[in-house]
NUTIPA-820052 format. One record per residue (C-alpha): x, y, z. Coordinates in steps of 0.001 Angstrom, whole numbers, plus 524288, in hexadecimal, padded with zeros to 5 digits. Layout:
BEGIN
XYZ ...
//
This chain:
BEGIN
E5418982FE9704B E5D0998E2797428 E56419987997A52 E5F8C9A29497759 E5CC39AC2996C50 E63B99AF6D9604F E70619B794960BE E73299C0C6956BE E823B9C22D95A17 E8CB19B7CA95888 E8AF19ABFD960F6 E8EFF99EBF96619 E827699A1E96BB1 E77D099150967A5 E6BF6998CD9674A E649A9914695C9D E66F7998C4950A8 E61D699475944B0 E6B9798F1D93958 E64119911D92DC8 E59EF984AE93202 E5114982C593C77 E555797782941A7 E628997C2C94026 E651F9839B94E25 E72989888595530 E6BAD982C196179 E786E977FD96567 E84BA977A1960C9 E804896BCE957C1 E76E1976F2950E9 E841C97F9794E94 E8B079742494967 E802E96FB493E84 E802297FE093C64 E8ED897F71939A0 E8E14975AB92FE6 E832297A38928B5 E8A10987D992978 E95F19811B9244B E8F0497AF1918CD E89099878A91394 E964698DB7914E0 E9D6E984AB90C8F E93FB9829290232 E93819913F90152 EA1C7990BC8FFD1 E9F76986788F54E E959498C448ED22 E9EAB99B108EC8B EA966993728E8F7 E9FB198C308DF24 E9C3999AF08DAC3 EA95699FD48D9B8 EAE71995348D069 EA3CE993F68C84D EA1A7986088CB67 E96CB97F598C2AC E91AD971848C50D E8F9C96EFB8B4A6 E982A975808A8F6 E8890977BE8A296 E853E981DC8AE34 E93129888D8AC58 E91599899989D8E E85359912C89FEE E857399F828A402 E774299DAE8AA74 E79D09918B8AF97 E85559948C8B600 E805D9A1F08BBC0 E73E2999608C04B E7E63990128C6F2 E885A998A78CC40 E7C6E9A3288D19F E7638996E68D823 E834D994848E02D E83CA9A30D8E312 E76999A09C8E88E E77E5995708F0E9 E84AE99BC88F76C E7E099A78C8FA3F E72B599EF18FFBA E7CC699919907E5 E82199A51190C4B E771A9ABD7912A6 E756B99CA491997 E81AC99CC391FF5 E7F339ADCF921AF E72EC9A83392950 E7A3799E989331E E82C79A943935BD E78D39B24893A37 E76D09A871945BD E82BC9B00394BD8 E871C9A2B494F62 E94DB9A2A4951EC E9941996A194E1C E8F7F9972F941D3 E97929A15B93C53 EA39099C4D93F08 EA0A19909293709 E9AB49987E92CC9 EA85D9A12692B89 EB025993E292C9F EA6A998C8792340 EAA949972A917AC EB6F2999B391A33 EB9E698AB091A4C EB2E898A5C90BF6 EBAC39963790761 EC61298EFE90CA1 EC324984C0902EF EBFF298E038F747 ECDE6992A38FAAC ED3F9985D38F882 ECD29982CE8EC8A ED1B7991A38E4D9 EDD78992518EA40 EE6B498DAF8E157 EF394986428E8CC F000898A1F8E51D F0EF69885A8E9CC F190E98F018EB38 F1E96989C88DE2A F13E798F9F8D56B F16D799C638D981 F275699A5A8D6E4 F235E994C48C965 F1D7699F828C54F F259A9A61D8B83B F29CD9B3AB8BAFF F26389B5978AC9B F1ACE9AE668A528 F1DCA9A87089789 F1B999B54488E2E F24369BCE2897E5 F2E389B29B895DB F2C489B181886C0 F2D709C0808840B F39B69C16288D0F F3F8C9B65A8850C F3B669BC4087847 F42DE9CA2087B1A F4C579C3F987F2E F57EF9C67788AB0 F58499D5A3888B9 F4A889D72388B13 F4DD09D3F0898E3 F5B979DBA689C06 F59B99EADB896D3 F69FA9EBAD88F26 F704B9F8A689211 F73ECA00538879F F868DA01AE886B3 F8B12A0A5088D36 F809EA0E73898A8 F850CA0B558A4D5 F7996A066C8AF10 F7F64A08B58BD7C F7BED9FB218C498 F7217A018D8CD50 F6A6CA05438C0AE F6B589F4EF8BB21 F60C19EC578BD64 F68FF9E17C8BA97 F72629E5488C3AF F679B9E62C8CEC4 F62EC9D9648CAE1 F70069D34B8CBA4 F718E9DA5D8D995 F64429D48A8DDE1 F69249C7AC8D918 F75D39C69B8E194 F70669CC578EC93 F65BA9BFFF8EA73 F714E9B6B78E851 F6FA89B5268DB6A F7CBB9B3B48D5A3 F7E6A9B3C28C817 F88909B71A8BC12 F7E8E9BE688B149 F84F59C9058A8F8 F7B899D3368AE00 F7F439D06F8BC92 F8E309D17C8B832 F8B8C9DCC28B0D7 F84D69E41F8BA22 F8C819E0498C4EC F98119E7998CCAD FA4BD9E1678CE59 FADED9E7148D805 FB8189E8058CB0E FAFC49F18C8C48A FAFA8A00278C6E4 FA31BA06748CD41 F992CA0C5E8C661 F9C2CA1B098C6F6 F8FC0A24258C54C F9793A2E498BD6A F9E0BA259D8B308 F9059A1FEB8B128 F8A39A2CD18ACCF F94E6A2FAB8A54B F928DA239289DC7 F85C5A240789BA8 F865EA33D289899 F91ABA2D5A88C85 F869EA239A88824 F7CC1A2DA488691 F8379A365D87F59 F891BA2C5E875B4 F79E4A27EA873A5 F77D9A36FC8713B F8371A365F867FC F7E11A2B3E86163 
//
């Protein structure tokens, strides 16, 4: 037997610890590797059993049907992977090194799994065929009709192209490369041809249309 004492700071060496059975000694390295597994086992089935716990798995539809059954089942499984937790708490408090590497590694390689199982795969071409409108958005746009969707402007208003929308959106759209021949584009579009917007004669217009509305 090892005639070195117990360390209570983190370690390397075989002093003879204890994990969790008598005969069951960190004495050789062939004592650390019967450790590790049984560390390893605990882990997992922990993993198992929260999993279990989180998805309310039930081994019959009878125990699921029943509220005190299934609180009887599901607090049972909350049980054991507590149990199983202060087990693998235990072998950690050997301050074995490698014990608590294993331990760490054991879990995470079980949440790894969990991960897998949730996680839902998807490609690239879900997210592309996803409608930018759902089917009552598209059956209320179709039932008001095309001038729920361009705002008309009342005769003679003038809108100075910096103040259209659908000027900026046909902008947007050439700059894009987007080349196209609607009627809003055309009419919102300047031609060399065409005079330039003069800020004066636009007030002046639009000072004329309110006062025939005032008229009227």
């Amino acid at each position: 037997m090892n005639s070195q004492k117990w360390q209570s700071f983190l370690h390397f060496s075989f002093l003879g610890e204890h994990v969790l059975f008598e005969n069951l000694r960190l004495e050789s390295f062939w004592g650390f590797f019967v450790g590790a597994i049984l560390t390893s086992a605990l882990c997992l089935t922990e993993r198992l059993l929260t999993f279990a716990v989180s998805n309310h798995w039930c081994p019959s539809p009878s125990i699921k049907s029943s509220k005190w059954r299934n609180a009887l089942w599901r607090s049972g499984l909350y049980w054991i992977a507590t149990l199983i937790r202060l087990l693998y708490m235990l072998i950690a408090m050997s301050y074995h090194i490698g014990l608590i590497i294993v331990t760490a590694t054991a879990l995470t390689a079980g949440q790894f799994i969990i991960e897998l199982r949730d996680t839902p795969q998807q490609s690239p071409r879900d997210y592309m065929e996803v409608p930018l409108l759902n089917a009552d958005d598209e059956a209320a746009a179709h039932a008001l009709g095309p001038r729920s969707r361009h705002r008309s402007n009342p005769d003679g208003i003038l809108i100075h192209p910096n103040h259209s929308d659908v000027s900026h959106v046909g902008a947007v759209g050439m700059e894009l490369g987007f080349s196209g021949n609607t009627e809003s584009a055309k009419a919102h579009s300047y031609t060399g041809d065409q005079a330039r917007w003069d800020d004066q004669k636009g007030k002046s217009a639009a000072r004329g249309s309110d006062a025939r509305h005032s008229q009227l």
